[in-house]
RODO-2510 file (C-alpha; in nm, 4 decimals, decimal comma):
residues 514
     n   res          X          Y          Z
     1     x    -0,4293     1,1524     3,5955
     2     x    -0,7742     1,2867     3,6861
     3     x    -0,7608     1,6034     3,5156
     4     x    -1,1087     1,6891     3,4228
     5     x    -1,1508     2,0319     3,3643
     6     x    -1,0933     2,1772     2,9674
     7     x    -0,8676     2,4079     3,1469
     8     x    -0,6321     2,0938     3,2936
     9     x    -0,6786     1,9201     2,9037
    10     x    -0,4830     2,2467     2,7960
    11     x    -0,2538     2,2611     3,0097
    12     x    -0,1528     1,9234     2,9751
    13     x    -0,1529     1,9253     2,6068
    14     x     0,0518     2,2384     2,6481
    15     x     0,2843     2,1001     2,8642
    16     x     0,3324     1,7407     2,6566
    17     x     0,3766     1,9717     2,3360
    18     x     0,6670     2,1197     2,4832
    19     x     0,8062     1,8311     2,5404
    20     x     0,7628     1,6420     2,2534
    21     x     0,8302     1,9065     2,0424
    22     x     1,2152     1,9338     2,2042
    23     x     1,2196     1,6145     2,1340
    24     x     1,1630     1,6362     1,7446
    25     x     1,3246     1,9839     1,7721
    26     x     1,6260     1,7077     1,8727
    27     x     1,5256     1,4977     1,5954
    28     x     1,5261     1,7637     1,3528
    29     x     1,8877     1,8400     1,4965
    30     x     2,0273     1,5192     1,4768
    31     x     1,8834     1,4572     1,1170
    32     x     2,0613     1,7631     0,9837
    33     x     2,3955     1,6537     1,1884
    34     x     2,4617     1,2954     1,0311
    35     x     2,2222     1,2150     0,7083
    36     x     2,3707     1,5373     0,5129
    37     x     2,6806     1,4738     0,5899
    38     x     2,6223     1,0979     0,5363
    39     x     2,5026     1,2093     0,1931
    40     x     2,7494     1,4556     0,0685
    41     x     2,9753     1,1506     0,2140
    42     x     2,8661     0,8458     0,0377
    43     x     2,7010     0,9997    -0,2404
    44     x     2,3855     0,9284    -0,4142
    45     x     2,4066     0,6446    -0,5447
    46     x     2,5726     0,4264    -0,2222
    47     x     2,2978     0,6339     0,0031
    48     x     2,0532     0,5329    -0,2101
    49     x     2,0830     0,1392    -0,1565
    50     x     2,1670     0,2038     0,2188
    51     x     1,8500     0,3591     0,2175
    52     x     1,6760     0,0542     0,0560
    53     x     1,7850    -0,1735     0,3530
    54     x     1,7994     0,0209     0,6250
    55     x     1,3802     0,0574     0,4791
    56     x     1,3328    -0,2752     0,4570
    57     x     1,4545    -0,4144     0,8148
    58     x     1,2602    -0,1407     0,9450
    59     x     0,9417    -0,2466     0,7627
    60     x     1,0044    -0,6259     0,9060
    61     x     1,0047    -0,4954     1,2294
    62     x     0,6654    -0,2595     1,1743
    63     x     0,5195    -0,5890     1,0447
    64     x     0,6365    -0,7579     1,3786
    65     x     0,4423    -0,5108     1,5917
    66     x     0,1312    -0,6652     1,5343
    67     x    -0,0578    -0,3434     1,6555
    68     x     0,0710    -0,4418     1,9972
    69     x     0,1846    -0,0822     2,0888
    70     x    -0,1121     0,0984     1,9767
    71     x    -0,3415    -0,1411     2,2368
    72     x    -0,0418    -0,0469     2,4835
    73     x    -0,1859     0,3134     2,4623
    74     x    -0,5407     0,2582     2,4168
    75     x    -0,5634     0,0465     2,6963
    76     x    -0,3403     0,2259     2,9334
    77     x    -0,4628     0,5682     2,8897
    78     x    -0,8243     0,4020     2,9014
    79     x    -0,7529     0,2718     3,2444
    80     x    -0,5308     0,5307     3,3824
    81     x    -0,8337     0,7899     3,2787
    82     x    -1,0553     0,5893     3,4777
    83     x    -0,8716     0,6318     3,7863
    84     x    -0,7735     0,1934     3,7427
    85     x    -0,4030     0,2344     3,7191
    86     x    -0,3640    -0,0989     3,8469
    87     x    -0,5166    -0,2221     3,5400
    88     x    -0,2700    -0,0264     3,3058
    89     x     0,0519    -0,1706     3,4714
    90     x    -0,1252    -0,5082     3,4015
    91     x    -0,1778    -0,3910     3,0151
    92     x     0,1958    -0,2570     3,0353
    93     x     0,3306    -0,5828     3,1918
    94     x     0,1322    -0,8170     2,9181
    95     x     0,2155    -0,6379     2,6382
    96     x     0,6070    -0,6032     2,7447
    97     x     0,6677    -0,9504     2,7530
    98     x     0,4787    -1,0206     2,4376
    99     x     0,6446    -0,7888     2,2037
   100     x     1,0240    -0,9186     2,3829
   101     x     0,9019    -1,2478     2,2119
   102     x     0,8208    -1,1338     1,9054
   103     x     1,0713    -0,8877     1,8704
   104     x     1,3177    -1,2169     1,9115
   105     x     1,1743    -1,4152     1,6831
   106     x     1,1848    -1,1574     1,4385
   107     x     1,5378    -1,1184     1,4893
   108     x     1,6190    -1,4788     1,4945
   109     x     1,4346    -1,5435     1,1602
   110     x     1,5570    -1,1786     1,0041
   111     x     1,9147    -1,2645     1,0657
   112     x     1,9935    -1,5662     0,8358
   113     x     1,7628    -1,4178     0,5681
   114     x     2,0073    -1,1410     0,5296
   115     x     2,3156    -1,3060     0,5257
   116     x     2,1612    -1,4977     0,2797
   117     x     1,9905    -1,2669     0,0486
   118     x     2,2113    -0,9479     0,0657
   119     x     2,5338    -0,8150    -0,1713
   120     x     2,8598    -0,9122    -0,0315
   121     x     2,9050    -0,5779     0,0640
   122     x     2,6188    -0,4798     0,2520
   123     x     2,6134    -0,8605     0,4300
   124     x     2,7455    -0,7375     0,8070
   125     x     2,5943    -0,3776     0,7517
   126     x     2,2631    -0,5217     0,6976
   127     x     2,2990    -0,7492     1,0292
   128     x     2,3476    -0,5184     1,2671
   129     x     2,0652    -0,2825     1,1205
   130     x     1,8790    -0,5922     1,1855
   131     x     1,9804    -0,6508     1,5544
   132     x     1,9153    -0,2874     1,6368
   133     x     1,5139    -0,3947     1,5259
   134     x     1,5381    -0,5294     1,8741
   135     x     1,5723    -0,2607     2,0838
   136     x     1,3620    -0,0503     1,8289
   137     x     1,0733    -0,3041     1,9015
   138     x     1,0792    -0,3354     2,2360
   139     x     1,1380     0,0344     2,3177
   140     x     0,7323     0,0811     2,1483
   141     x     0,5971    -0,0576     2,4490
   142     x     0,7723     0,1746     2,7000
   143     x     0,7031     0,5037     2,4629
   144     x     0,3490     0,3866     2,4232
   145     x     0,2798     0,3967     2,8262
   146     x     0,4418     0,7503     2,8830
   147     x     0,1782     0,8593     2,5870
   148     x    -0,0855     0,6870     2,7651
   149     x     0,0319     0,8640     3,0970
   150     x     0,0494     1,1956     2,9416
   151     x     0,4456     1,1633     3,0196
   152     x     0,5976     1,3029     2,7193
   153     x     0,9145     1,3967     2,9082
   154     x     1,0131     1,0315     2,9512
   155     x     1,0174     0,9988     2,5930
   156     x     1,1805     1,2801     2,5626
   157     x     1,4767     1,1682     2,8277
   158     x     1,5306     0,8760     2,6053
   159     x     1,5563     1,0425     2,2828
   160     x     1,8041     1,3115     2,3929
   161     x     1,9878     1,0564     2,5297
   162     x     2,0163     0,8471     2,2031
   163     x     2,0660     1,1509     2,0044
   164     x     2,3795     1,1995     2,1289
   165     x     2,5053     0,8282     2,1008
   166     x     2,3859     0,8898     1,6908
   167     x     2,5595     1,2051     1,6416
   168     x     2,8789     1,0760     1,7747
   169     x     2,8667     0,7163     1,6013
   170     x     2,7977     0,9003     1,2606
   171     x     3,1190     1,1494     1,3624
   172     x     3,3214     0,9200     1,3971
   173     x     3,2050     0,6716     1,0825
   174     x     3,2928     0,9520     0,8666
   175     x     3,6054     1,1024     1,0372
   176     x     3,7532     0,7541     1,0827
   177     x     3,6690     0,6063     0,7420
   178     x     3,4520     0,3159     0,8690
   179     x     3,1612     0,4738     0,6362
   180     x     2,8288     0,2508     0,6455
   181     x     2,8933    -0,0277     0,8689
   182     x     3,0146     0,2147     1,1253
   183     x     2,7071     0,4176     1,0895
   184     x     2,4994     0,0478     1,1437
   185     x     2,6649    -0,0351     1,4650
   186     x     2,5845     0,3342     1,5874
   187     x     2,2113     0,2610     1,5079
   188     x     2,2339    -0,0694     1,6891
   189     x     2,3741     0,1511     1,9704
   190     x     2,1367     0,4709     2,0015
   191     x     1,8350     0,2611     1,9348
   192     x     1,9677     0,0330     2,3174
   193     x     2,0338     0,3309     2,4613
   194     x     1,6224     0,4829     2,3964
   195     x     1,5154     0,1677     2,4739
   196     x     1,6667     0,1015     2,7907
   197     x     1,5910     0,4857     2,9141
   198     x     1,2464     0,4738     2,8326
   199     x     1,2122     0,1051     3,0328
   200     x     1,3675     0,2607     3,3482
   201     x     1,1512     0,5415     3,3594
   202     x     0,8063     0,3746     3,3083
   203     x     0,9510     0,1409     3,5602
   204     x     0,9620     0,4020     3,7875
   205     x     0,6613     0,6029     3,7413
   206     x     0,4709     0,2731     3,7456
   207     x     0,6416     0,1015     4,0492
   208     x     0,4252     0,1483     4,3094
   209     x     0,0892     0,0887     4,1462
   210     x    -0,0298    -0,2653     4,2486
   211     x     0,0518    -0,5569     4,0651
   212     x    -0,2508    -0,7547     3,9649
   213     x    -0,3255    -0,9969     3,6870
   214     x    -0,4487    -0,9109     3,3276
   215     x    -0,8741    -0,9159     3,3522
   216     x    -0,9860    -1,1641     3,0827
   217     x    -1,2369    -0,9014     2,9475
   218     x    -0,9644    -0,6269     2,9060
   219     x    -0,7309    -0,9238     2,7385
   220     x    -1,0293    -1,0057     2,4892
   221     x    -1,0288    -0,6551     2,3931
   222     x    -0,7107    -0,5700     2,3157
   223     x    -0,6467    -0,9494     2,1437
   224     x    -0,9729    -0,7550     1,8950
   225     x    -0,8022    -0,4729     1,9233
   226     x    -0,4454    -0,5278     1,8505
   227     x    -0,5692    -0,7527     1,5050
   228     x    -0,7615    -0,4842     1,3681
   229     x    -0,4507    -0,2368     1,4702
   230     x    -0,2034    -0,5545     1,2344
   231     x    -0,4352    -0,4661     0,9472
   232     x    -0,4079    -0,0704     1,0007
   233     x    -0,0266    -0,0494     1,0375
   234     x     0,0287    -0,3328     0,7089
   235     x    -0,1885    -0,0214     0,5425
   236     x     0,0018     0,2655     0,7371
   237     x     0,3107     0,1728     0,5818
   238     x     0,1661     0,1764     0,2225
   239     x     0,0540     0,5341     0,2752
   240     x     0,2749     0,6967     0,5115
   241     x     0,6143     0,4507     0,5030
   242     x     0,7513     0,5390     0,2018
   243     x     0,6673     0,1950     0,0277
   244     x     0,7141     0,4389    -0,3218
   245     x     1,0259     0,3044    -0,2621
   246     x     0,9977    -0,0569    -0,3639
   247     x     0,8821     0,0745    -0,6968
   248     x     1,1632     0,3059    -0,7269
   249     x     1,4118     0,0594    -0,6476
   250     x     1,2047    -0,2043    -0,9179
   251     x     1,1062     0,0346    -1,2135
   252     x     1,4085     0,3035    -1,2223
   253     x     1,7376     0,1711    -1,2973
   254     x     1,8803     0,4821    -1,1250
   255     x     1,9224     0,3875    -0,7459
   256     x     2,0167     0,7784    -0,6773
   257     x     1,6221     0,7943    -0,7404
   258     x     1,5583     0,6637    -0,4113
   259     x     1,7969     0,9209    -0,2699
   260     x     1,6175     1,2029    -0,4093
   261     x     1,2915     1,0869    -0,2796
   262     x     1,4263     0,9663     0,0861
   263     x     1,5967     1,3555     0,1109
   264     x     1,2877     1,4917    -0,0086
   265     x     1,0789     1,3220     0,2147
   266     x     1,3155     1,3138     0,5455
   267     x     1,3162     1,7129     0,5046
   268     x     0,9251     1,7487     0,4915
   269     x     0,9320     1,4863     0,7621
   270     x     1,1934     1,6968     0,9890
   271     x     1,0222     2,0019     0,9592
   272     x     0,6755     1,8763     0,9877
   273     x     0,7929     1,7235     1,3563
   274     x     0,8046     2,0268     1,4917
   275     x     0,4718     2,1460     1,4622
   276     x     0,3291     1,8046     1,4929
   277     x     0,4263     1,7648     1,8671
   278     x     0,0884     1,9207     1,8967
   279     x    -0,1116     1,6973     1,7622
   280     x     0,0955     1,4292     1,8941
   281     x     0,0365     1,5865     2,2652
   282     x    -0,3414     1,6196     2,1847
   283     x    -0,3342     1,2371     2,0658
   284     x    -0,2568     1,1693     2,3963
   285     x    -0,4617     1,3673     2,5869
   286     x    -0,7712     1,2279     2,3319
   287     x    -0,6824     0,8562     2,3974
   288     x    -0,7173     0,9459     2,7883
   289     x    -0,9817     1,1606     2,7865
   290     x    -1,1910     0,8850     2,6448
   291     x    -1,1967     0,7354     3,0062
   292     x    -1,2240     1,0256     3,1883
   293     x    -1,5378     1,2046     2,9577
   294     x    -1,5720     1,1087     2,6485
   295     x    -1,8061     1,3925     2,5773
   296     x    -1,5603     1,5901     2,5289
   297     x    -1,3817     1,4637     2,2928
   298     x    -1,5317     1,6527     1,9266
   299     x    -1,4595     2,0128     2,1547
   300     x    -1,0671     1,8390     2,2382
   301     x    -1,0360     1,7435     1,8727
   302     x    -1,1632     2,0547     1,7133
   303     x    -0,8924     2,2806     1,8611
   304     x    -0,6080     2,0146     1,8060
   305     x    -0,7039     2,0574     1,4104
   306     x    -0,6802     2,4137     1,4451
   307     x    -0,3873     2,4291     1,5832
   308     x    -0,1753     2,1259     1,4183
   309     x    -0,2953     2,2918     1,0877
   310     x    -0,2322     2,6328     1,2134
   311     x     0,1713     2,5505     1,3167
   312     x     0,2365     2,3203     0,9954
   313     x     0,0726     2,5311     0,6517
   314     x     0,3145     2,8371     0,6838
   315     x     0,6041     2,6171     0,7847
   316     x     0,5307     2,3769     0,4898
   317     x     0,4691     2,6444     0,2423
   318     x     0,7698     2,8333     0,3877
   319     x     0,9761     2,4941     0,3074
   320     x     0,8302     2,4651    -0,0609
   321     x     0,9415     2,7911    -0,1242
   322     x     1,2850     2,8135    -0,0142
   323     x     1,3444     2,4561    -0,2002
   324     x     1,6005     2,5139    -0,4641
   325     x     1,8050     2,6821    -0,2020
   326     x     1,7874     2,4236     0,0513
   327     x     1,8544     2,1554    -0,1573
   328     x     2,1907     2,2123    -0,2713
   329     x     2,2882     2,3813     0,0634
   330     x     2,2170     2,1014     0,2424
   331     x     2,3202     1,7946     0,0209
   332     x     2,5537     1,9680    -0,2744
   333     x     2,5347     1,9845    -0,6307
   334     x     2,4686     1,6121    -0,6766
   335     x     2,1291     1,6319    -0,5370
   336     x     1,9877     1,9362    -0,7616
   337     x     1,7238     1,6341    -0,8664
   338     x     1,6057     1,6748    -0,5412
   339     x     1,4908     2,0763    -0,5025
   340     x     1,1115     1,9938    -0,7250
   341     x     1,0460     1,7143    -0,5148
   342     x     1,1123     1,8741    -0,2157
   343     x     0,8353     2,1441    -0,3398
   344     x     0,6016     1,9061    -0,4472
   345     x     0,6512     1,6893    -0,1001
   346     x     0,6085     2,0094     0,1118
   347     x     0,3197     2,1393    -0,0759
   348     x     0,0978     1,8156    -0,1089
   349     x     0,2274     1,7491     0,2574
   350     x     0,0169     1,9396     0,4679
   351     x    -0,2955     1,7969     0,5459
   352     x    -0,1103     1,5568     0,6989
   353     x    -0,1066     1,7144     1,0069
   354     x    -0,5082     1,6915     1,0316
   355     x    -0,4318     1,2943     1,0677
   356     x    -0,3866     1,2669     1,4592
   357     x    -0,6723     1,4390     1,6339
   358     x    -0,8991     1,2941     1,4135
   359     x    -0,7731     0,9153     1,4300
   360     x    -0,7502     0,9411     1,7940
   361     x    -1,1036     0,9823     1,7873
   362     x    -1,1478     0,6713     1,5623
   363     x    -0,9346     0,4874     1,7918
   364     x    -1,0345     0,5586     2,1019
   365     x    -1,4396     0,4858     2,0164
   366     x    -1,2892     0,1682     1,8313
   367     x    -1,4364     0,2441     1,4913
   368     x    -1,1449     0,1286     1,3316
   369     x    -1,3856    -0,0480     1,0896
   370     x    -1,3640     0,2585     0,8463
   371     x    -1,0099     0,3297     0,8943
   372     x    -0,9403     0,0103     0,7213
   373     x    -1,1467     0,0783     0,4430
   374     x    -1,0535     0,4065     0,3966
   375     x    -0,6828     0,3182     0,4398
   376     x    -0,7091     0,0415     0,1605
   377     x    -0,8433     0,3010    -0,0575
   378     x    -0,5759     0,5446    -0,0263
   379     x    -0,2845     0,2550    -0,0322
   380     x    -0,4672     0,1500    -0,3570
   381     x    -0,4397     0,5163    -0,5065
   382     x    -0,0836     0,5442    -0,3750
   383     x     0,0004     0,1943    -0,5686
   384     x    -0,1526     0,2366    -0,8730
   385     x    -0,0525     0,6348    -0,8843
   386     x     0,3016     0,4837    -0,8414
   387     x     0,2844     0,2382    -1,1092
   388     x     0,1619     0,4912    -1,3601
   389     x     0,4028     0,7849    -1,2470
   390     x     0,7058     0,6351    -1,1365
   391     x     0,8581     0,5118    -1,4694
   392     x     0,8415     0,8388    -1,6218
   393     x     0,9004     1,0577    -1,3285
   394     x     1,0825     0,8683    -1,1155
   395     x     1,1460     1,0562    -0,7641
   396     x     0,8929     1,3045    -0,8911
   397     x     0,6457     1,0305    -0,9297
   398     x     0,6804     0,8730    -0,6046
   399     x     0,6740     1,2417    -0,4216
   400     x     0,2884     1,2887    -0,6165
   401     x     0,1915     0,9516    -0,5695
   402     x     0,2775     0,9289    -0,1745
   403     x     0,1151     1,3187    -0,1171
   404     x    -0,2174     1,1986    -0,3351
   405     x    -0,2666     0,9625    -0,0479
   406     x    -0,1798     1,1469     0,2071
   407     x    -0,3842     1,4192     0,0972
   408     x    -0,6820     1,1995     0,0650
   409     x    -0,6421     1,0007     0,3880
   410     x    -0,7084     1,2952     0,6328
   411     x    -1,0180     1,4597     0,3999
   412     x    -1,1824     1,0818     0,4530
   413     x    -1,0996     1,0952     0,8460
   414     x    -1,1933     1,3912     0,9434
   415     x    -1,5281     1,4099     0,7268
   416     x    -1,6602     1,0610     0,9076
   417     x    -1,5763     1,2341     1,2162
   418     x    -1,7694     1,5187     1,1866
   419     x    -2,0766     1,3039     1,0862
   420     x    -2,0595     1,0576     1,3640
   421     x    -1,9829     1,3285     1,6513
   422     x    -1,9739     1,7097     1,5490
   423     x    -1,6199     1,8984     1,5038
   424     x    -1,6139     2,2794     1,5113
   425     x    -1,4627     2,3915     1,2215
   426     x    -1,2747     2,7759     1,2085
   427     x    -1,3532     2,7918     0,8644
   428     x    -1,2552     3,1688     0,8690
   429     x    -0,9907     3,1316     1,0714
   430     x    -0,8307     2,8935     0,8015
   431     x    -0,8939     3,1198     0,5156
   432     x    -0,7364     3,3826     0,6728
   433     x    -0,4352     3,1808     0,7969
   434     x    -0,3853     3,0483     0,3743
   435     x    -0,4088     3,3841     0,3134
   436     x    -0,1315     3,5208     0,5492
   437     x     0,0563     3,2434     0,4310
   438     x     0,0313     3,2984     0,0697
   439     x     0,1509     3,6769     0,1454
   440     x     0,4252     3,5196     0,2995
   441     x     0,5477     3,2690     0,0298
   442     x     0,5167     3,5441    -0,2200
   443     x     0,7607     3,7710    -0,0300
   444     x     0,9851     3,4573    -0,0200
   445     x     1,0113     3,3369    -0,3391
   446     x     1,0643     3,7299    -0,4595
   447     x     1,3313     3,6949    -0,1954
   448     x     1,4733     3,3896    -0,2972
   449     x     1,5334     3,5239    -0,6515
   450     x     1,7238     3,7976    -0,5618
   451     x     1,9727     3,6328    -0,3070
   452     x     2,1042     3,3521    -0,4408
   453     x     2,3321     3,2757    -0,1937
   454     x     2,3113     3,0507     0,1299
   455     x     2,3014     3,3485     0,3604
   456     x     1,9962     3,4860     0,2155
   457     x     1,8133     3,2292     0,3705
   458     x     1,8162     3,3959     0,6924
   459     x     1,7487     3,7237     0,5552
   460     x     1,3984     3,4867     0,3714
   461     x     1,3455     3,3568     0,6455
   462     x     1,3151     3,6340     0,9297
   463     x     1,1438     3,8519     0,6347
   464     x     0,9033     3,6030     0,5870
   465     x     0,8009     3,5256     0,9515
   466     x     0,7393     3,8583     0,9876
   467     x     0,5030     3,9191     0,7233
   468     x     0,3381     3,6520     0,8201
   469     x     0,2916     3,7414     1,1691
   470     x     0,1956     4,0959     1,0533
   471     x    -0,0863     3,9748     0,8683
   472     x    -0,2187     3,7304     1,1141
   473     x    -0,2625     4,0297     1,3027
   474     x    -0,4134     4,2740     1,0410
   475     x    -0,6307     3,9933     0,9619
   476     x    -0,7037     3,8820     1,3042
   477     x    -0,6746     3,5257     1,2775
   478     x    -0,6742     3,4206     1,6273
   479     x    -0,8974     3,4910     1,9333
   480     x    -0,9065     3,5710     2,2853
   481     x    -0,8807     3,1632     2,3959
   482     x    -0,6628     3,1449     2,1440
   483     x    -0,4348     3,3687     2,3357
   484     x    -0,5255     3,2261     2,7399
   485     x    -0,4008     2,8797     2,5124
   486     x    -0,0348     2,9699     2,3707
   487     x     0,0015     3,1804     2,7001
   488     x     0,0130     2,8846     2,9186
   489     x     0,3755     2,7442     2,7495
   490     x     0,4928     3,0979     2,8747
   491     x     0,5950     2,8999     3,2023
   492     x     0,7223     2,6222     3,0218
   493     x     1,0312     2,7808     2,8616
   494     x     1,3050     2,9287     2,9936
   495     x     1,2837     3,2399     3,2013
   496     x     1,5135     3,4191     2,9456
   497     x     1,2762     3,3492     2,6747
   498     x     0,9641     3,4321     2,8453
   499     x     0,8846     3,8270     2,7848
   500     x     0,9648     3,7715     2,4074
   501     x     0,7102     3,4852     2,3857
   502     x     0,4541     3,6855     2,5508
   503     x     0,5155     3,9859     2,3596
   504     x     0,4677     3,7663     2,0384
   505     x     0,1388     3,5944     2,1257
   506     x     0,0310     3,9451     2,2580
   507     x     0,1144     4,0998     1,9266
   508     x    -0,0724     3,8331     1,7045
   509     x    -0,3778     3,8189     1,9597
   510     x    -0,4158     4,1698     2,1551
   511     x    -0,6252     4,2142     2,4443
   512     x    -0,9468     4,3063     2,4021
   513     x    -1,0311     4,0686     2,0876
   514     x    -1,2955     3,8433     2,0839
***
């Protein structure tokens, strides 16, 4: 991986974007295949508690990482940017084992805890979504090393694969009757299946690299490394883990609360992933690029804003607007509750996407010092915004609470990076892109009042597209490298689809533009 030219930084983060975005395009897929129907299923109320649990063994597991996988990727994309890639198989090998061992112990000690402390009912489901934490764990170290490598497709592999396993489990749960604890095994099962994909493919793209032992210095920094990474992910899943749920589960009798909030938020989620697999591409190319030049990593960063922020406002907004038709389209009657917080989650979610070029930065010049403090900050907001809106607004409250702190988290990154190493901001650019996508919104909530019905969607929705790409051309939004940028997934996609991409990105930057 000793891509050095800008040029070779695009194309790679073009290429990995692809990638990872058919992978959440997957996600998004899969998401829409088994939790609505799980939902219009089980119903609120029975979702809701699944929910709960299936939150809480996660979070054990998160707790378990002990920042392990984010040294996996620091370390290894480090190395492998320096041209040591003997070094990063050490990194990958050390790490491996370590996480197996804690991902066991977790287990082992997770295990009688809930067959002690959970309802009769939910006793066996809540085991296996425990045993699956396994798998889950382990399988971090694998998709850590193809980020570090730049290998998005080996993620990908895995996930497709797994998708399939989930969609079929969930089929069957439902068609069959076996309800929840079928749809526990099958999370048990797709989460192996990733996990042992992802394992034979770094295996293989990693094979014949010498095998040498771990240098002390490089285990020193990580051991620093992966402890202030423990503190950063305890405060991740404050902010970004839905912890609003704890207080919805502790100070609203309601438990269909939660499921307003968790559809809410796994919608804005979905749709957020597909855009995202920019920034997630960029992330990776930022971590390596560290070792190859780390001058250029304020010019790298800069255009990943751009574009993650470019892809997600008029998707977000776009989501926000078409709410109180999605809702009950998607989950029924029951979950009208849902449609404002889906608005207010959408709206408040968008400077999310700002999050990743920005803390790769932080990360890879270890200045994770201020993350910490700035993440305590905003987990302290989200708290005590929870405690003072949740009892009156319930899912409503947790939705403002959670997109307060995510809206303040990114405004604090990306303003220390600027100040320590320079980011170009398209200010312009921006304005004009709110603007287009204000037009747009407009024309789709006057087009969501007159069609009522779920098939006006599509009419909203290509309607709305193209207004917006009408005036990001009237107002020229983007510019010539813009265009030599998008142009390069041309070759990425299938033949078939090739002339209509082109003709797109032609038609929203022309030649001849600056």
């Amino acid at each position: 991986m000793q891509t050095t030219a800008a040029g070779g930084n695009t194309r790679t983060i073009a290429s990995n974007s692809f990638w990872n975005g058919l992978e959440l395009v997957g996600s998004v897929v899969v998401a829409f295949a088994t939790s609505i129907p799980m939902a219009r299923v089980i119903g609120p109320e029975r979702m809701g508690y699944f929910n709960y649990v299936q939150w809480l063994t996660n979070l054990s597991g998160m707790i378990g990482l002990l920042g392990i996988p984010g040294a996996t990727r620091k370390y290894m994309a480090e190395y492998l940017g320096a041209g040591k890639p003997e070094v990063a198989r050490s990194v990958f090998r050390a790490t491996l084992r370590l996480q197996i061992v804690i991902a066991s112990a977790i287990v082992a000690v997770g295990l009688p805890l809930v067959l002690w402390g959970a309802p009769a009912e939910y006793k066996l489901i809540s085991s296996f979504l425990m045993l699956s934490l396994w798998p889950s764990m382990v399988a971090c170290i694998p998709s850590q090393a193809n980020v570090a490598g730049e290998r998005m497709a080996f993620n990908t592999a895995g996930s497709l694969a797994s998708y399939v396993i989930n969609i079929a489990t969930v089929t069957l749960s439902l068609t069959l009757g076996w309800n929840l604890l079928g749809i526990a095994i099958g999370v048990l099962a797709f989460r192996a299946v990733d996990c042992g994909v992802r394992l034979f493919l770094v295996h293989r793209w990693l094979r014949d690299v010498p095998i040498i032992p771990l240098p002390n210095d490089v285990k020193r920094k990580m051991t620093s490394f992966s402890g202030f990474n423990l503190v950063l992910m305890i405060l991740n899943m404050i902010v970004w883990d839905r912890s609003d749920m704890i207080f919805l589960r502790h100070l609203v009798r309601d438990t269909a609360q939660i499921s307003f909030f968790s559809a809410a938020v796994n919608l804005v989620e979905r749709v957020q992933s597909i855009p995202a697999a920019f920034g997630a591409a960029a992330f990776a190319t930022i971590q390596a690029q560290y070792g190859r030049d780390r001058r250029e990593l304020p010019k790298v960063a800069s255009n990943a804003l751009w574009y993650s922020f470019a892809f997600s406002a008029p998707i977000l907004l776009g989501l926000a607007a078409m709410s109180a038709q999605i809702v009950p389209f998607l989950y029924g009657a029951k979950y009208a509750p849902a449609i404002p917080v889906l608005a207010v989650a959408a709206l408040l979610a968008i400077p999310k996407c700002l999050v990743a070029p920005v803390w790769s930065v932080m990360e890879a010049e270890a200045r994770q010092g201020f993350l910490i403090g700035w993440l305590i900050f905003c987990a302290i907001a989200n708290m005590g915004l929870d405690l003072l809106l949740i009892p009156r607004m319930g899912a409503m409250g947790a939705a403002i609470a959670n997109g307060i702190a995510q809206l303040l988290l990114p405004l604090g990154l990306v303003w220390r990076v600027h100040s320590l190493f320079g980011l170009n901001f398209r200010l312009g650019a921006v304005g004009k892109l709110l603007l287009s996508s204000g037009v747009m919104t407009a024309v789709v909530v006057a087009l969501a009042s007159r069609f009522a019905a779920w098939w006006g969607m599509g009419i909203e929705v290509v309607l709305g597209a193209a207004v917006f790409f009408v005036c990001m051309r009237l107002a020229s939004v983007l510019r010539a490298d813009d265009r030599q940028r998008l142009m390069l997934l041309e070759t990425l996609l299938p033949s078939a689809m090739r002339a209509s991409y082109a003709r797109v990105v032609l038609f929203l930057a022309p030649v001849g533009r600056a």
